[in-house]
C-alpha positions in Angstrom: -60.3 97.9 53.1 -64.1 97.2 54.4 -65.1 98.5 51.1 -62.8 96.9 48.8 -65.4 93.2 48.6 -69.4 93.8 48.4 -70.6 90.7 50.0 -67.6 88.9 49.2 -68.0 89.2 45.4 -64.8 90.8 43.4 -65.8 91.5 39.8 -63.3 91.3 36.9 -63.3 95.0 35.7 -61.0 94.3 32.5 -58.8 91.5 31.4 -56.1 92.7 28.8 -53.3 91.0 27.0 -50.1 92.5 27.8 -47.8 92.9 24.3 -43.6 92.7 25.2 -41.2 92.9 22.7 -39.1 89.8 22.4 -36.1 89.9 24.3 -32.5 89.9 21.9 -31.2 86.7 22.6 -27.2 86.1 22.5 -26.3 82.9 21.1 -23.8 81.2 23.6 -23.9 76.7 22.7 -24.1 75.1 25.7 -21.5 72.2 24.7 -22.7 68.6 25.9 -19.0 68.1 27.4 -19.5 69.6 30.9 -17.3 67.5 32.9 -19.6 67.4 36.1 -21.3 63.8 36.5 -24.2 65.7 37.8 -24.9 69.6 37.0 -27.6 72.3 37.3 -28.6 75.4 36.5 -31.9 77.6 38.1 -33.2 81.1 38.0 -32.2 82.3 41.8 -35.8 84.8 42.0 -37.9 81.8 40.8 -36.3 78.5 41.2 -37.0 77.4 37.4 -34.5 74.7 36.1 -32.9 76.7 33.3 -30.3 73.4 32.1 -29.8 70.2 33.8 -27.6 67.2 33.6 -28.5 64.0 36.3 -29.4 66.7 38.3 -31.7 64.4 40.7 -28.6 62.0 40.9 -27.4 61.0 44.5 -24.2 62.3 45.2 -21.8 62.9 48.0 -21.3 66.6 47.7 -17.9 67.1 50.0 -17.8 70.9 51.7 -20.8 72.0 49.9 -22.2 70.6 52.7 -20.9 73.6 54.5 -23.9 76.2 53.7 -26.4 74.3 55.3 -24.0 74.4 59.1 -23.0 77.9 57.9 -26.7 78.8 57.4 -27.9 77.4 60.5 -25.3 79.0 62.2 -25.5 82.6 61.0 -29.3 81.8 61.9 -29.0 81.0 65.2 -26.6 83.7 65.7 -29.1 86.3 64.7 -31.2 84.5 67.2 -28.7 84.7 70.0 -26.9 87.7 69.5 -24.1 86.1 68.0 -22.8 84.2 71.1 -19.0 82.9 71.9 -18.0 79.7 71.4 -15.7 78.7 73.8 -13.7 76.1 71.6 -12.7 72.7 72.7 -10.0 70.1 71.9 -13.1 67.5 70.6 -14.2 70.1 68.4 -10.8 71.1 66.4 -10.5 67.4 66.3 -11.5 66.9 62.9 -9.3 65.9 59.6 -9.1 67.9 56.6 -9.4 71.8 55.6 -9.3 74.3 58.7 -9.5 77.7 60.1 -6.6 77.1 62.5 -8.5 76.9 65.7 -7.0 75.8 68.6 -8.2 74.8 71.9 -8.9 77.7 74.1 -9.9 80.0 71.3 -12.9 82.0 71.9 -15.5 83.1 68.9 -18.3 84.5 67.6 -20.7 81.8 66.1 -20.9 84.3 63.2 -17.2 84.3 62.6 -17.0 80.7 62.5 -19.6 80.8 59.7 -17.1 83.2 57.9 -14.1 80.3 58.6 -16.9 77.7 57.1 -17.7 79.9 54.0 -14.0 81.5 52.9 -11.7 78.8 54.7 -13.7 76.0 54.4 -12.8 75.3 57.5 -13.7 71.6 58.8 -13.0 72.8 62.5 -15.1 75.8 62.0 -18.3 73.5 61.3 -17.5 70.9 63.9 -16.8 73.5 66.8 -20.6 74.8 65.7 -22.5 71.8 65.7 -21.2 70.9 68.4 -21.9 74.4 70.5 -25.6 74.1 68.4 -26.3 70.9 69.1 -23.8 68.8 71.7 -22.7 66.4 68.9 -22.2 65.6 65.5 -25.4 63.4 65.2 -27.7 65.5 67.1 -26.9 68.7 64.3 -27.3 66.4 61.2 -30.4 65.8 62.9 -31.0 69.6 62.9 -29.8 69.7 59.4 -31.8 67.0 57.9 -35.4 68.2 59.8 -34.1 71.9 57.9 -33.5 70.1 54.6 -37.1 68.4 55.2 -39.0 72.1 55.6 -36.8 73.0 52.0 -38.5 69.8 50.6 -34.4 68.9 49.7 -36.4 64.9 49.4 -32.6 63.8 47.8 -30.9 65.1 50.8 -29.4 63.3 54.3 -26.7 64.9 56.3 -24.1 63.1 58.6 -21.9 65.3 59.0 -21.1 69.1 59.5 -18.1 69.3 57.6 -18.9 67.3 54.6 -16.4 64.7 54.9 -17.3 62.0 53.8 -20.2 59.3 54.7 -21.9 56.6 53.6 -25.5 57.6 54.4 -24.1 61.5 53.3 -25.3 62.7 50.5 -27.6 65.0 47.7 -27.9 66.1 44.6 -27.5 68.7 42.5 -30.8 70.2 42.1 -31.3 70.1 46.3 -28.2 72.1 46.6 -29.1 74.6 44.4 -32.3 75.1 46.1 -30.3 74.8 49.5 -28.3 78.0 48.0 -31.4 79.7 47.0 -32.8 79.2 50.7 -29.1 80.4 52.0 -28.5 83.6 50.0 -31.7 84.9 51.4 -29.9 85.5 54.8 -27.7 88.6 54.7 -24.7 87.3 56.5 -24.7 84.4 54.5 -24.4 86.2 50.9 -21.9 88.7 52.6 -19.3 86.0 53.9 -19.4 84.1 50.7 -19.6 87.1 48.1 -16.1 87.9 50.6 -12.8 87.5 48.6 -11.6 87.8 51.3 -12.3 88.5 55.3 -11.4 89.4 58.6 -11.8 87.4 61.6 -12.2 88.9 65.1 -10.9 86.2 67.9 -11.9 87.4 71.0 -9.3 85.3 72.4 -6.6 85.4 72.2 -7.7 89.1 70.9 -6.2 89.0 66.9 -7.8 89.5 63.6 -6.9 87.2 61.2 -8.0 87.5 57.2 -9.2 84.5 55.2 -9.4 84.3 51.5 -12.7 82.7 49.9 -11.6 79.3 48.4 -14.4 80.4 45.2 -12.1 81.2 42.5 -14.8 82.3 40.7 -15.2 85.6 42.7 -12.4 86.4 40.7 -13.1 85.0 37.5 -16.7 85.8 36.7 -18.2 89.4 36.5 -21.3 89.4 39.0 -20.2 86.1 41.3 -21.5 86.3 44.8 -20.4 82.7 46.2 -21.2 79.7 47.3 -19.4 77.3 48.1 -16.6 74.6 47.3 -15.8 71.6 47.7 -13.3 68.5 47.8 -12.9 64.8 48.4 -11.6 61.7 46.8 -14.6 60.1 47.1 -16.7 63.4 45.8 -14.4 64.8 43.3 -14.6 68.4 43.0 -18.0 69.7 43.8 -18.5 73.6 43.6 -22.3 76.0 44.0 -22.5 79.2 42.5 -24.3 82.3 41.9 -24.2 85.2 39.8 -26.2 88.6 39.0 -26.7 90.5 36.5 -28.9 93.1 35.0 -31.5 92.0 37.8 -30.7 88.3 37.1 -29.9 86.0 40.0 -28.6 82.3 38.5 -27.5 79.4 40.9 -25.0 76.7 39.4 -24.5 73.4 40.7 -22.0 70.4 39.8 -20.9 67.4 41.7 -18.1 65.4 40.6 -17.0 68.1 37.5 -13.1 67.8 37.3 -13.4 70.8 35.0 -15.7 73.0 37.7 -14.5 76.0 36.9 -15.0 76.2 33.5 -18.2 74.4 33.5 -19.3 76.8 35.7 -18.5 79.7 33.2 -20.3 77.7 30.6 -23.7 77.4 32.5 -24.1 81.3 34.3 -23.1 82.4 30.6 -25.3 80.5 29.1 -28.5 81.6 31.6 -27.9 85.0 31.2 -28.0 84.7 27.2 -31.6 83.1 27.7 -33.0 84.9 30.7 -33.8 88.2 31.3 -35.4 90.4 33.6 -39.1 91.7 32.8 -40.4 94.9 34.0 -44.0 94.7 35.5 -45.4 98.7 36.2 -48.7 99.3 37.6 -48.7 102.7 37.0 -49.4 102.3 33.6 -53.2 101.3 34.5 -55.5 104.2 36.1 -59.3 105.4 35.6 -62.0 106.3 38.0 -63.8 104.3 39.7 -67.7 104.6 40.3 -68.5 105.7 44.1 -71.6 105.7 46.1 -72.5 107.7 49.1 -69.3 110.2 48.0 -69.2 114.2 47.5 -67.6 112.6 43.7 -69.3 110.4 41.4 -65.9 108.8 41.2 -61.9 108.1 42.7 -59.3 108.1 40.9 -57.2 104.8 41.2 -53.6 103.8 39.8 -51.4 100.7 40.0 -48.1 101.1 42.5 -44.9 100.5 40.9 -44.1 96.9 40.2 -41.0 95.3 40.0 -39.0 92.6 37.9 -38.8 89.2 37.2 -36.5 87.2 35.6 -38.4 84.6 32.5 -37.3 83.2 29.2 -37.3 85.5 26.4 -40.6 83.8 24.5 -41.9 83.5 27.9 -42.5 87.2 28.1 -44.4 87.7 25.1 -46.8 84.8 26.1 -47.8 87.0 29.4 -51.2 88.1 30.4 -53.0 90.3 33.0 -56.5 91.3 34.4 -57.2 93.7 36.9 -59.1 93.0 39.5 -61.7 95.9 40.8 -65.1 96.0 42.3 -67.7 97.6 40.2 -68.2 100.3 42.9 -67.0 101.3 46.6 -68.3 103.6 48.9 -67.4 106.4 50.5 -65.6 107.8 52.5 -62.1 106.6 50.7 -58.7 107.5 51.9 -55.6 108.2 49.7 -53.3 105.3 49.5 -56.6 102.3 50.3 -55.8 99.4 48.4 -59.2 98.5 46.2 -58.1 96.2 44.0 -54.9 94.4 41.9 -53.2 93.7 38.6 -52.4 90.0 38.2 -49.9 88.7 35.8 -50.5 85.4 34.2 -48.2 82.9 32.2 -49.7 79.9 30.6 -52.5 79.9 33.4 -50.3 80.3 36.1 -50.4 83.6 38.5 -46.6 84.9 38.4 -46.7 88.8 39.6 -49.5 91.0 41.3 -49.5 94.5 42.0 -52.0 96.3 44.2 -54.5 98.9 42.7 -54.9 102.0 45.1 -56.8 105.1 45.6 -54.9 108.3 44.6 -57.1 110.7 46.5 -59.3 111.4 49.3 -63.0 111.3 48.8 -65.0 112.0 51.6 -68.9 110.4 52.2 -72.1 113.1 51.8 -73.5 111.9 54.8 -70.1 113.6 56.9 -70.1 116.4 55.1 -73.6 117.4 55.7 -73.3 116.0 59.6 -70.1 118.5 59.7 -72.0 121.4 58.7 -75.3 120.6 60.9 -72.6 120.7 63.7 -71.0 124.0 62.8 -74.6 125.3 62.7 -76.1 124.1 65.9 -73.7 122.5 67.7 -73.2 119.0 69.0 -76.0 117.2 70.4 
């Protein structure tokens, strides 16, 4: 609003220390024998490394691989309106786990992401890198300029599939943050939050269901995917997430012969120490001096805030000043942002919420040029 900054100048009206109440904190050990060679565990909302093993460790990470094709697939569906791949005998030439495609089939791009996600199906991610991109080389070359924008630095792609590579490979922390990316997309989170799903072929015209190879949509309350995966050379490598109470937590292990469990043992263990805090702006209003108004003053309020998942001694180290000029003038409309509530921990700005009027106020000046109108007229 052009009356929001006087000559660019934003005075602090009032800086005050917020006071939470310390969070109860269940006590779940994290035991030190998780199997995985290499294992993570970050806040989904915030990306904060909430327990790590070698999580920065190179690693060939078998169909995990998967949500980067599936994500720039179910992206470049949404860009294309979800073309149909016409599938070809060189792209259901591929070892390993499949969908069942067969030469001839025709498919939506965004059902072959659903064959990637529930069936990891090899084919699936072959036939759409090679629709995407013409060959296998060209879409790691996709994939590797996407894992580049992420800042994945631990990451290089050969193939779609995940099988296995020389040059192929990541770590854990890059595939969680390669999850966090991914569960931003819609489809992405719906196909692998799917125990199961159904398939449309539009030829030969069938439906065929899948069932999510993620045991632990079954096994763990709040599980909404990711991703498994499976070679000799990788082991068993398996992304998750969960939510609860307003708590998003990605899990990551490569090479875990005990992945399922393990995984229990971190996503229990993050929601015992992390917990959503509330941030409402409504509980700040006063009036704010006008000039130039038909009131010496405007009543403004903070607009409802939201949540954010921190540590539970993290909350009670949380600050916050609100921002406001000393003064605006008139003529102010109802909703006009004039100013904000920041949120600080340990220095660092982690939530804002606008400040805005909650009234109109007209300007004198108007209201005295209305009535001179009324009285003589325009002109």
């Amino acid at each position: 609003m052009q009356h929001f900054i006087r000559r660019g100048v934003l005075a602090v009206f009032a800086a005050i220390l917020v006071v939470l109440s310390a969070f109860p904190v269940k006590s779940v050990s994290l035991p030190d024998g998780i199997s995985a060679e290499s294992a993570v565990l970050i806040c989904g909302e915030t990306g904060q490394v909430i327990w790590e093993k070698e999580s920065e460790k190179k690693l060939s990470m078998a169909s995990t691989t998967k949500i980067m094709t599936a994500l720039l697939a179910l992206e470049a569906a949404e860009e294309k309106k979800d073309p149909i791949v016409s599938i070809t005998e060189e792209m259901v030439a591929v070892e390993g786990s499949s969908m069942g495609l067969q030469a001839g089939d025709e498919i939506s791009l965004r059902n072959l992401a659903a064959g990637m996600l529930l069936a990891s199906g090899n084919d699936a991610a072959n036939a759409a890198a090679l629709y995407l991109a013409g060959s296998q080389e060209a879409f790691a070359e996709r994939m590797n300029a996407r894992a580049k924008e992420l800042g994945l630095e631990n990451t290089h792609f050969v193939t779609p599939s995940g099988l296995d590579a020389q040059e192929h490979y990541s770590t854990a922390l890059d595939m969680a943050r390669l999850a966090q990316e991914a569960l931003k997309n819609h489809w992405f989170q719906e196909l692998s939050s799917s125990r199961t799903y159904q398939v449309q072929f539009q030829a030969p015209e069938k439906a065929v269901s899948y069932e999510n190879h993620n045991k632990l949509l079954r096994l763990y309350e709040g599980c909404i995917g990711v991703k498994t995966g499976f070679t000799k050379k990788s082991g068993r490598c398996l992304v998750s997430a969960a939510q609860r109470d307003g708590v998003t937590l990605i899990a990551v292990t490569l090479n875990a012969p005990d992945d399922w469990n393990d995984h229990c043992l971190l996503l229990d263990y993050g929601f015992s120490v992390v917990k959503p805090v509330s941030f409402n702006g409504k509980e700040f209003s006063l009036s704010l001096p006008l000039t130039g108004g038909e009131k010496e003053g405007v009543k403004v309020q903070g607009l409802e805030g939201g949540e954010l998942p921190l540590f539970a001694e993290e909350a009670q180290k949380i600050t916050k000043r609100v921002f406001l000029p000393r003064f605006v003038y008139a003529p102010v409309k109802k909703g006009d942002t004039l100013g904000k509530i920041v949120y600080y921990l340990d220095g660092t700005q982690i939530f804002s919420i606008p400040v805005a009027a909650q009234e109109n106020v007209a300007s004198i000046q108007k209201e005295k040029d209305g009535i001179w109108k009324k009285i003589f007229g325009p002109g």
